[in-house]
C-alpha positions as CSV (number, residue, x, y, z in Angstrom):
1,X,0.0,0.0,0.0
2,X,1.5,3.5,-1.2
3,X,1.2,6.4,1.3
4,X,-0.2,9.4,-0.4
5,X,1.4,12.7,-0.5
6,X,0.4,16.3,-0.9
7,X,2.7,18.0,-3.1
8,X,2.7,21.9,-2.3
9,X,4.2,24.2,-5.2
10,X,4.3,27.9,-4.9
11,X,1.9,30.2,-5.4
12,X,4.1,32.1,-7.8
13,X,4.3,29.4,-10.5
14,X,1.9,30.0,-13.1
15,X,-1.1,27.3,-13.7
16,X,0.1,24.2,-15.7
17,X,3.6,25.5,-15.8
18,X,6.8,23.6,-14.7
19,X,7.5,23.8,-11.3
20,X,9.0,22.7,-8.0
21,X,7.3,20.7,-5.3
22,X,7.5,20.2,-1.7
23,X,5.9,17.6,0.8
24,X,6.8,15.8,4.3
25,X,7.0,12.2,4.3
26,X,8.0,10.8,7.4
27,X,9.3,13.4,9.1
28,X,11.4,14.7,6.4
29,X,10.8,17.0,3.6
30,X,10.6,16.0,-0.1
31,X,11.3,17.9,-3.4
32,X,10.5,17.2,-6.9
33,X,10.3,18.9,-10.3
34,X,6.6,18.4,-11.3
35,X,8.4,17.6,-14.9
36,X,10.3,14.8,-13.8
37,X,8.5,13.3,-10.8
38,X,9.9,10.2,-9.8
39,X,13.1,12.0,-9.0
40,X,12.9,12.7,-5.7
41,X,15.4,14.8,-3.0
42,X,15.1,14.1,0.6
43,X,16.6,16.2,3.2
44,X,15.5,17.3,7.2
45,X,13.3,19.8,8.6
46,X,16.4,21.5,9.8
47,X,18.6,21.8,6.7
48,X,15.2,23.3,4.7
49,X,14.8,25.8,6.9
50,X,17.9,26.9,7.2
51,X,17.6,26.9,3.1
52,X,14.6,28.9,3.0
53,X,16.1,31.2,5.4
54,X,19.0,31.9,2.4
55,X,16.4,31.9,-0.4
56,X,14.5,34.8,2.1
57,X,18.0,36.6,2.6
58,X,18.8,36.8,-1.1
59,X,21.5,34.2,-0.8
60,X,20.5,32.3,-3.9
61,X,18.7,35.1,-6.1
62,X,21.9,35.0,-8.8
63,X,20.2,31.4,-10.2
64,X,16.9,33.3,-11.0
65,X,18.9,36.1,-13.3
């Protein structure tokens, strides 16, 4: 039996487009490009926090240019 997940994306992608997507499983949190997903990344509540902190600081704004 597969456990069902709720894929969050942001409310800044537009509808239908290509996006990213978040969820907890377990405990952890889980990201996936809608495009391609059954590639999924796995990491902890901690270490997404502490990248959304970045993303909110500006950190990683150079990829979006």
């Amino acid at each position: 039996m597969s456990v069902q997940i709720n894929w969050q994306k942001s409310s800044f992608s537009d509808t239908g487009a290509q996006c990213v997507e978040v969820a907890e499983r377990g405990g952890a949190i889980v990201v996936r490009e809608s495009d391609d997903p059954n590639v999924v990344a796995t990491t902890s509540r901690a270490k997404f926090a502490a990248f959304i902190a970045g993303v909110k600081a500006g950190e990683f704004d150079h990829f979006a240019k």
